[in-house]
C-alpha positions in Angstrom: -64.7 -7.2 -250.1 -63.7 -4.5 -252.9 -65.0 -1.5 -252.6 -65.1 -0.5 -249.0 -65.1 3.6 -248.9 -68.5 2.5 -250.1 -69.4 0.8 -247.7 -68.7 3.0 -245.2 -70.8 5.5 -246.6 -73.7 2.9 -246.9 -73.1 2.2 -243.1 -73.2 5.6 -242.4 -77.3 5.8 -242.9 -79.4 5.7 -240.0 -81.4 3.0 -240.1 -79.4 0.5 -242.4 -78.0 -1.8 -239.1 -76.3 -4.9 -239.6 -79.3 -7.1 -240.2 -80.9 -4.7 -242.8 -76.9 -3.8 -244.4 -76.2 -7.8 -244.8 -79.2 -8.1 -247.4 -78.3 -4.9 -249.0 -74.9 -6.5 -250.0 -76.3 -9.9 -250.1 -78.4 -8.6 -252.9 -76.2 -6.3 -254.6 -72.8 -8.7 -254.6 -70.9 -4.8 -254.2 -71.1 -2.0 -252.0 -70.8 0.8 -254.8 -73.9 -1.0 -256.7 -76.2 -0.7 -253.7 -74.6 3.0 -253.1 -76.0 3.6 -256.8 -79.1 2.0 -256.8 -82.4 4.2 -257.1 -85.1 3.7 -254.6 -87.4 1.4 -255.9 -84.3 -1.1 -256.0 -83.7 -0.6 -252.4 -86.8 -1.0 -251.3 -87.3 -4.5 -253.4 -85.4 -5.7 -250.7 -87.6 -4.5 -247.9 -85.8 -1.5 -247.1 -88.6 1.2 -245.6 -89.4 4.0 -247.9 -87.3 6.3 -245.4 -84.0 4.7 -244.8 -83.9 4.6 -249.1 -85.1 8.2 -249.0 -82.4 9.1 -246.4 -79.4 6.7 -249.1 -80.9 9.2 -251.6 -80.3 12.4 -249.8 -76.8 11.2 -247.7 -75.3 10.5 -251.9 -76.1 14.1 -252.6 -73.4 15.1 -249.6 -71.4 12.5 -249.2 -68.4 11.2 -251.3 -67.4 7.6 -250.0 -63.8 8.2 -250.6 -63.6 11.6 -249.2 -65.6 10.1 -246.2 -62.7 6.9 -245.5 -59.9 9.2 -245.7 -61.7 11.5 -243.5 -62.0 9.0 -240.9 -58.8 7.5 -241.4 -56.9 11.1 -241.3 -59.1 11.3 -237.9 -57.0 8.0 -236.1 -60.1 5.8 -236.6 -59.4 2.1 -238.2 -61.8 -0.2 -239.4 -62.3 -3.5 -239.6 -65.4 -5.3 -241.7 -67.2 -9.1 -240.7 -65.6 -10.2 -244.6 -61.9 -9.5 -242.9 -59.7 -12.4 -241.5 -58.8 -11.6 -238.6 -62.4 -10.1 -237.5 -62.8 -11.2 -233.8 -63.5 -14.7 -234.4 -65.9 -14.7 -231.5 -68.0 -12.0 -232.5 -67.9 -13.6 -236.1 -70.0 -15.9 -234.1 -72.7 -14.4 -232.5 -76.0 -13.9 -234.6 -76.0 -10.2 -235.7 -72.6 -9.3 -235.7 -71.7 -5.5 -236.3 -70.7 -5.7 -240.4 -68.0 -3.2 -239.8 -66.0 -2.4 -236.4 -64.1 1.1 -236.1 -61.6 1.1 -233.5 -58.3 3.3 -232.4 -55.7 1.4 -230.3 -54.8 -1.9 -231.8 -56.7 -5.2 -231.9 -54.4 -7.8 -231.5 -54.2 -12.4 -231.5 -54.1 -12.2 -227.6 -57.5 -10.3 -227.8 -58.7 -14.0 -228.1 -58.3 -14.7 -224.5 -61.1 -11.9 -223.9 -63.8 -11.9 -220.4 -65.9 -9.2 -220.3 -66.1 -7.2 -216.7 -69.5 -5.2 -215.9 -71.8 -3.7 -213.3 -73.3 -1.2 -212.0 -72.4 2.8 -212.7 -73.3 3.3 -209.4 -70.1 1.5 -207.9 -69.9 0.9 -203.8 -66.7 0.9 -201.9 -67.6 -2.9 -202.1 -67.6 -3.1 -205.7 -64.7 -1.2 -206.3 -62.7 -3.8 -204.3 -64.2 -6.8 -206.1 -64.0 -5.4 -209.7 -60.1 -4.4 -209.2 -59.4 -7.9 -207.4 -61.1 -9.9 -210.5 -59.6 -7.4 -213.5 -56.1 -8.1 -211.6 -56.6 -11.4 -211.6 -57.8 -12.2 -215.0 -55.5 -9.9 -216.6 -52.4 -11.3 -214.7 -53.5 -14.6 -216.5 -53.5 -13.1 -219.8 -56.4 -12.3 -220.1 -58.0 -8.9 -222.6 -61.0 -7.0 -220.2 -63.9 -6.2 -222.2 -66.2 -4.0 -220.7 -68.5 -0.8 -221.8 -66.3 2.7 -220.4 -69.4 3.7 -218.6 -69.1 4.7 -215.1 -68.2 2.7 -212.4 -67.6 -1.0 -212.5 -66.9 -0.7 -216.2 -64.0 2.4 -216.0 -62.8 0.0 -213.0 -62.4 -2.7 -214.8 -60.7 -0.7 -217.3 -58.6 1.1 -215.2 -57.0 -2.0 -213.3 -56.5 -3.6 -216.3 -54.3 -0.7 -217.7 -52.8 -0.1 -214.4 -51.4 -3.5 -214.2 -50.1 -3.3 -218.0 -52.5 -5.8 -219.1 -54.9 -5.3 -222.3 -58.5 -4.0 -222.4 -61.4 -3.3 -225.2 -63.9 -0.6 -224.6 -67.1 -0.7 -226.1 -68.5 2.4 -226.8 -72.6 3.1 -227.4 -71.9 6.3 -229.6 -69.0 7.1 -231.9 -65.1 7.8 -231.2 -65.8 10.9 -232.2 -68.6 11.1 -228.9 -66.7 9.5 -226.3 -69.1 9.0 -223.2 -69.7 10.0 -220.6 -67.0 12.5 -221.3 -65.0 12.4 -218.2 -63.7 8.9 -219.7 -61.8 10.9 -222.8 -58.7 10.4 -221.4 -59.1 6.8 -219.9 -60.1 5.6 -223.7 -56.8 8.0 -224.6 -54.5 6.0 -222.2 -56.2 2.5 -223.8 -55.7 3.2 -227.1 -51.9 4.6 -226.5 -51.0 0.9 -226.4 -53.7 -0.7 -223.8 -55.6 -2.3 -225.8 -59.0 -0.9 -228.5 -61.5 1.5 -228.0 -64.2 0.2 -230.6 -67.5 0.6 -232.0 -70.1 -0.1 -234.5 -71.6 3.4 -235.2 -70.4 5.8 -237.6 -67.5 8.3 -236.3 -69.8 10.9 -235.1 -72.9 9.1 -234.3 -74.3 10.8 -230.6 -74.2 8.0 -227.7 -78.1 7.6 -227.7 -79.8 5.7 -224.8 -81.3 2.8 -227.6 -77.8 2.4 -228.8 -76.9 0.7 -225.4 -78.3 -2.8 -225.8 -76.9 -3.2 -228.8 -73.4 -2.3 -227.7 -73.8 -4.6 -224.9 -74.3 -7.6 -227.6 -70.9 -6.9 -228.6 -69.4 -6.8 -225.0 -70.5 -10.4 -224.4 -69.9 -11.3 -228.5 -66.4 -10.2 -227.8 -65.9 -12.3 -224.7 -65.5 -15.9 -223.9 -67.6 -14.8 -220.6 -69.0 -12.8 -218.2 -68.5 -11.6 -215.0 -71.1 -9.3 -213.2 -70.1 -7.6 -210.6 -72.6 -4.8 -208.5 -75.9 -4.8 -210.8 -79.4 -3.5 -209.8 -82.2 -6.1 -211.3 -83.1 -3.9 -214.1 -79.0 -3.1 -214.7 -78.2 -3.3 -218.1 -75.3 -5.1 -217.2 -77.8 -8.2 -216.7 -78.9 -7.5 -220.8 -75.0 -7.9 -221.4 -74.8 -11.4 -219.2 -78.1 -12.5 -220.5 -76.8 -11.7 -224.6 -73.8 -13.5 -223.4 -76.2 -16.7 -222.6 -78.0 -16.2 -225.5 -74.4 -16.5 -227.2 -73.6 -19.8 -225.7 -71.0 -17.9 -222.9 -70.3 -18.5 -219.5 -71.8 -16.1 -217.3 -70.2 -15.6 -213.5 -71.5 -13.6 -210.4 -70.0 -12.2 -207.5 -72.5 -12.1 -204.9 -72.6 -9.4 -202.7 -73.7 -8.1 -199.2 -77.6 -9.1 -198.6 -78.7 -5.6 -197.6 -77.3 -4.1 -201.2 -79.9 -3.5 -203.9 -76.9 -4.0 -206.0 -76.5 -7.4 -205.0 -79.5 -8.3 -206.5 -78.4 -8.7 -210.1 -76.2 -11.2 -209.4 -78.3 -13.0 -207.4 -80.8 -13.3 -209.9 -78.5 -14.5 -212.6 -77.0 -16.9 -210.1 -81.0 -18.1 -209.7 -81.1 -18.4 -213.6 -78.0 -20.6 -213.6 -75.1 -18.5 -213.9 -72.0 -19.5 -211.5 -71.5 -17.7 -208.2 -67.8 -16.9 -208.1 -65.6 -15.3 -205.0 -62.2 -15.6 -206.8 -60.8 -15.0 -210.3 -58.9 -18.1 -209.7 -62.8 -20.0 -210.5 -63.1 -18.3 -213.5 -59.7 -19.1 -214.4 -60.2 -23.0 -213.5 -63.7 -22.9 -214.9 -62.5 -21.6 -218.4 -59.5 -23.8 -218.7 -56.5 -21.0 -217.8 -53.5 -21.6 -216.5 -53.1 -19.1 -213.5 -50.2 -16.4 -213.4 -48.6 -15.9 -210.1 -49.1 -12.6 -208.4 -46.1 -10.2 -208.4 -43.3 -11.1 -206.6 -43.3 -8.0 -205.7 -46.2 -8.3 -203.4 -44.8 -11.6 -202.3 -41.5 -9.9 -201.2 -43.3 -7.8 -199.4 -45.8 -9.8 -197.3 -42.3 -12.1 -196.1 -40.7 -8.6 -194.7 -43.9 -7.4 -192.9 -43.2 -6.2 -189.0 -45.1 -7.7 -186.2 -47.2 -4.5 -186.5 -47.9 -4.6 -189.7 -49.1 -8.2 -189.4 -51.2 -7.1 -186.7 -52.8 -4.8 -189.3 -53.4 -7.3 -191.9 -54.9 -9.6 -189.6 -57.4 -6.7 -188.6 -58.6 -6.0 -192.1 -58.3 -9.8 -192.5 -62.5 -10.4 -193.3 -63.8 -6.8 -193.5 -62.7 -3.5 -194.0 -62.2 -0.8 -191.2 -61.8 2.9 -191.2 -58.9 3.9 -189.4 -60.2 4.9 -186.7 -61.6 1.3 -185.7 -57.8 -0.3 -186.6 -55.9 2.1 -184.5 -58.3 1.4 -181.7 -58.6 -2.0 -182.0 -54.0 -2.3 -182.2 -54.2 0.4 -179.5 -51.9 2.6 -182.2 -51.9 6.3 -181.6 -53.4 8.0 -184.8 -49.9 8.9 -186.0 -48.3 5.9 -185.9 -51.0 3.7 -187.9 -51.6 6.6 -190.5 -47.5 6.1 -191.5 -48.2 2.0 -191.2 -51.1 2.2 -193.1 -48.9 5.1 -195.8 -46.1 2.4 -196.0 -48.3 -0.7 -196.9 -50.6 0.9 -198.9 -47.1 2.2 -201.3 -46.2 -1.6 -200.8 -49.6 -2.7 -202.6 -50.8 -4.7 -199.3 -53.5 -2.9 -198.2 -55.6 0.2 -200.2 -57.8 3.1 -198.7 -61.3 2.6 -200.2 -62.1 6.2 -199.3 -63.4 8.0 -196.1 -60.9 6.7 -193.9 -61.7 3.1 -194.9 -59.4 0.2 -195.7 -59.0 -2.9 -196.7 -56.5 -5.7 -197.8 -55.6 -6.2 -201.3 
């Protein structure tokens, strides 16, 4: 499409989304026409009387060049629904966003996409499961999509980048609003060569609480699937797996322990038909991907284990245990399994979950 400063500047106005901007351009054939047009033109095509009043006003201010190069000198690339190598699976879904803004780099592999959420209110419990599925799906290959939020979503993130793998975070404001704000330097690290930070509203649009459902549409649009992991039954991460079945995607749960609220969620998605799944080895085998051996790293390490440290993995074999509990149940003096635990957790066997806890990775 010619003429895109243009429409950048049209998809700057409040109120023109990507249903109502379609049959602006639909009708107009070119961005800069429908830029130019007065209001009763606009409003022929069942725009309300105040989005064409606020075109009206945003023309007096606003030069659509000066606007791209502003958000282009800013780091922010953009990439429109008419453009080949749009995601092809959000091409696919039934309002896709007309134009996606992004820093980082979108990239073929982003194909092979699975979307990661849950709850912002992340357990000891979910942390474990969300870093044992983002390991495992990116070790195959796979991009993690999730939403930045807090929680199971910076998780999910965070593993993902951790094991040099790719991720896309979709944000419910602007690049220019990154939130919540303590994730500024996660969506740095992603977009240093990570993966995309992306979104469909304007640079500086504020991350308002309505804009969140729609982001979520493009969390599950982005993805081949789903996978829900921690969510309270009125999470929105159950408005992202239910989009995504909307979308014609494969949605996955990880159940959880019974006297969790979080575990309800997933169990009511698993009651609507959505898989439950304990591994990312199902996903994998349910979506057709080859699985990707773990690091031989870790497999070096697990043949040169002592008898003690054996003894400790076989403790935190089903459940996790604060230290306390393992030194007791080895009959270790405190000392002694604080260095074990030191050494295997440096030799990525077992991880401290916080308080004193661990558990096996």
């Amino acid at each position: 499409m010619n003429n895109i400063p243009y429409l950048l500047a049209l998809h700057s106005i409040d109120g023109l989304g990507p249903i109502r901007l379609r049959a602006v351009l639909e009708y107009f054939k070119d961005p800069k026409l429908a830029w130019e047009a007065d209001v009763g033109a606009i409003r022929k095509i069942g725009v309300p009387e105040a989005v064409a009043q606020r075109l009206v006003e945003t023309r007096k201010k606003l030069e659509p060049e000066t606007y791209a190069k502003k958000i282009a000198d800013s780091g922010i690339k953009w990439i429109t629904v008419f453009d080949d190598n749009y995601p092809k699976l959000l091409s696919q879904i039934y309002d896709p966003p007309l134009v996606l803004y992004f820093k980082g780099n979108l990239e073929d592999t982003d194909k092979k996409t699975i979307a990661v959420v849950g709850t912002r209110k992340i357990t000891g419990y979910g942390r474990i499961a969300t870093q044992q599925f983002a390991k495992g799906l990116t070790e195959a290959g796979l991009t993690i999509v999730s939403g930045l939020a807090r929680g199971v979503d910076s998780q999910a993130h965070l593993t993902a980048v951790t094991e040099s793998g790719r991720t896309i975070a979709v944000l419910g404001g602007g690049l220019n609003k990154i939130f919540p704000p303590e994730n500024r330097g996660l969506a740095t690290k992603i977009a240093s060569g990570f993966g995309a930070v992306v979104s469909e509203f304007p640079p500086d649009y504020p991350p308002l609480p309505g804009n969140f459902p729609a982001r979520n549409r493009i969390i599950s649009g982005l993805s081949l699937a789903v996978v829900v992991i921690e969510a309270a039954s009125d999470s929105g991460s159950l408005i992202t797996a239910r989009l995504a079945l909307e979308q014609g995607r494969e949605v996955f749960a990880v159940p959880g322990p019974i006297t969790s609220d979080l575990s309800k969620g997933p169990i009511d998605l698993i009651k609507d038909g959505a898989r439950a799944v304990f591994s990312p080895e199902e996903i994998l085998e349910e979506l057709g991907v080859d699985r990707v051996q773990a690091t031989g790293y870790r497999l070096q390490n697990e043949k040169n284990l002592s008898e003690e440290e054996e003894m400790v993995l076989k403790v935190l074999e089903n459940e996790n245990r604060h230290i306390d509990e393992i030194g007791r149940q080895l009959n270790f003096p405190s000392p002694k399994i604080s260095a074990l635990l030191l050494k295997m957790e440096i030799s990525g066997l077992v991880q401290s979950v916080g308080a004193g806890i661990y558990c096996k990775k």
